[in-house]
N, C-alpha and C positions, 0 to 999 in steps of 0.2 A: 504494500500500500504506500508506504512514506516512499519511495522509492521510484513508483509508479512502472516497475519491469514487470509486469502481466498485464496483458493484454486488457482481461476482463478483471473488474473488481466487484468486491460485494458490496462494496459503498458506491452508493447510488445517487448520491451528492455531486458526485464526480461528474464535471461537465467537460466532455473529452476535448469539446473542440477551445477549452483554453489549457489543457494542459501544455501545451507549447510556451506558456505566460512563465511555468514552472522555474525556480531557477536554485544554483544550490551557491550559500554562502561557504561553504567547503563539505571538501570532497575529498576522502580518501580511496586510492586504486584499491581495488578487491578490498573491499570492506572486510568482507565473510572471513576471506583468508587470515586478513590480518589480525582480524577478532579471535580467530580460532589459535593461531601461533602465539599471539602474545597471553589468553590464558594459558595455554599450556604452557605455558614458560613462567608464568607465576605460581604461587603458594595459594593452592586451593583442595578443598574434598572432594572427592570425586563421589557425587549423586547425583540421581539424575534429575533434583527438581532446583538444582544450582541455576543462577541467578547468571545470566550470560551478558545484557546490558541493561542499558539505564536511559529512558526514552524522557523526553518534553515535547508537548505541543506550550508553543508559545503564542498566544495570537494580539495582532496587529489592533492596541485600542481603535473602538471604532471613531474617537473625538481626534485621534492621531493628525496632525497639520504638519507633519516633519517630512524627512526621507524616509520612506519604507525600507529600502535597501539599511541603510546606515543605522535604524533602528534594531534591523533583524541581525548585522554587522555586529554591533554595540553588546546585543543580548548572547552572542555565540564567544567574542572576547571576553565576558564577562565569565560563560562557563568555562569555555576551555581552560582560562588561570585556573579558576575554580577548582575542574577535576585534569587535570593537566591534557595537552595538546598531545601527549601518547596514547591517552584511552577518548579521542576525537576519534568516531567513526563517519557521522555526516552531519550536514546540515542543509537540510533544501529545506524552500520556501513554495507553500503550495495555491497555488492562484486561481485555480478550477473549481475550487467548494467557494459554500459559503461561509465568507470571510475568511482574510488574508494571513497566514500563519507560517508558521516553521515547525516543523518538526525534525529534531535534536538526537541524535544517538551515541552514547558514551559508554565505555567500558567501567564497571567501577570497580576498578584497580587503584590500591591505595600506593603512597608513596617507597612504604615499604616493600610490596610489591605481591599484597596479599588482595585473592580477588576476595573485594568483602560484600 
């Protein structure tokens, strides 16, 4: 879904013909891969109802008078320090639903290097 790589969705909000409006404030290559190598290379239990990432939808106030872009900019700098730019897997912004938003995907690997 945040992603928009399948064709069909079960969200039906979704209004294809502005998904093209879509855009992403960053982007990591092969998210998947890199999500899957970097847990396993940290300190974690291995079960199967373990916690893999850590998502936000952020959405765009609707009183907002500012840049859009710079606002969704502002709120991805703010987490990336937050949970650091190594567990940054994406950020796109999605322009086809109603109202204008971001959704955020983070690894939550702590600085120690524990998935927590």
């Amino acid at each position: 879904h945040n992603t928009r790589t399948r064709e069909n969705h079960s969200n039906k909000n979704i209004d294809k013909e502005k998904t093209e409006q879509n855009y992403y404030i960053y982007e990591r290559e092969n998210y998947k891969q890199y999500a899957e190598d970097r847990i396993e290379q940290s300190q974690h239990l291995t079960r199967a109802n373990i916690i893999h990432q850590i998502g936000f939808v952020i959405h765009l106030p609707k009183d907002y008078d500012g840049d859009e872009r710079q606002f969704f900019q502002n709120t991805h700098d703010f987490n990336k320090q937050y949970f650091g730019e190594e567990n940054c897997l994406y950020s796109v912004i999605h322009k086809d639903e109603k109202g204008v938003h971001m959704h955020e995907a983070f690894l939550p690997i702590t600085e120690d290097n524990r998935l927590c």
